[in-house]
N, C-alpha and C positions, 0 to 999 in steps of 0.2 A: 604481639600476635593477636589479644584479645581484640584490639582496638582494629586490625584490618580486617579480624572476622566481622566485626560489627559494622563495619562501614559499606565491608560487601553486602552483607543480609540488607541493609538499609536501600542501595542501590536497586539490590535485584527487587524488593517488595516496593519500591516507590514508583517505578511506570506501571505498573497493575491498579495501585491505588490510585494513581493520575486516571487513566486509561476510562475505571468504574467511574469516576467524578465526570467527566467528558461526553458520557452517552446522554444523546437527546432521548427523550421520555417517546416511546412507542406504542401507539395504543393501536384500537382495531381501527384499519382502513386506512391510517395516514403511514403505512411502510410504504417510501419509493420503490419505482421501481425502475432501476437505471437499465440498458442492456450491455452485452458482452458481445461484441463480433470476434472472431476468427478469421485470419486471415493469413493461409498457409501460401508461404515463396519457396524459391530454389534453397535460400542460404538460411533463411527467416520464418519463424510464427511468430506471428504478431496476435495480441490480444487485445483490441482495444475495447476500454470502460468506459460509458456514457451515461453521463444523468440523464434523468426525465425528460430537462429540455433537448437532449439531444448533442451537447456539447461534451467532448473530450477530456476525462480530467487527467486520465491515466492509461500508458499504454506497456504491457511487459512485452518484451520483446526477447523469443529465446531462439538463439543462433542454433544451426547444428552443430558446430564446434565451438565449445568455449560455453561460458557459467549466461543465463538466463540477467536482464536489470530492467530496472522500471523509467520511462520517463513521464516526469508528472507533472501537471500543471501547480504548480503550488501556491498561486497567488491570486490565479482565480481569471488571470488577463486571457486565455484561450491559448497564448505561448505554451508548450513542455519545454519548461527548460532546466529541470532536475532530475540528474540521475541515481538511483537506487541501484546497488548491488544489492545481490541476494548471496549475503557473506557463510550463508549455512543453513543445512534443514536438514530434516529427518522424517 
């Protein structure tokens, strides 16, 4: 029992400690700034995220019926071809 509490506490504290290692160094002036459009349908809002240059990386997309996901470009090609659920929030 010790051994599964220890390996959860290890779990849950290691993407935080990844996460703090990962952050590029921010100083004054060089924050991006990407934009957010909105774009409200019949069935669909769509969110879409854009870098600076103006390219696509990220779009959430939340139905009126049924749970909110993401599709992202994850590789950098301009394709979105990964989807994210959004498995829970608060």
């Amino acid at each position: 029992m010790k051994l599964i509490t220890l390996l959860l506490g290890i779990l849950l504290i290691s993407p935080s400690v990844y996460a703090e290692n990962e952050r590029p160094e921010v100083k004054e002036g060089n924050i991006p700034q990407g934009t957010i459009t909105i774009r409200a349908g019949e069935d669909t809002t769509m969110h879409e995220y854009r870098t600076p240059g103006g390219q696509v990386y990220k779009v959430m997309i939340i139905p009126k019926k049924g749970r909110p996901y993401f599709l992202v470009d994850s590789d950098g090609n301009g394709s979105l071809d990964l989807v994210q659920w959004i498995l829970h929030s608060w």
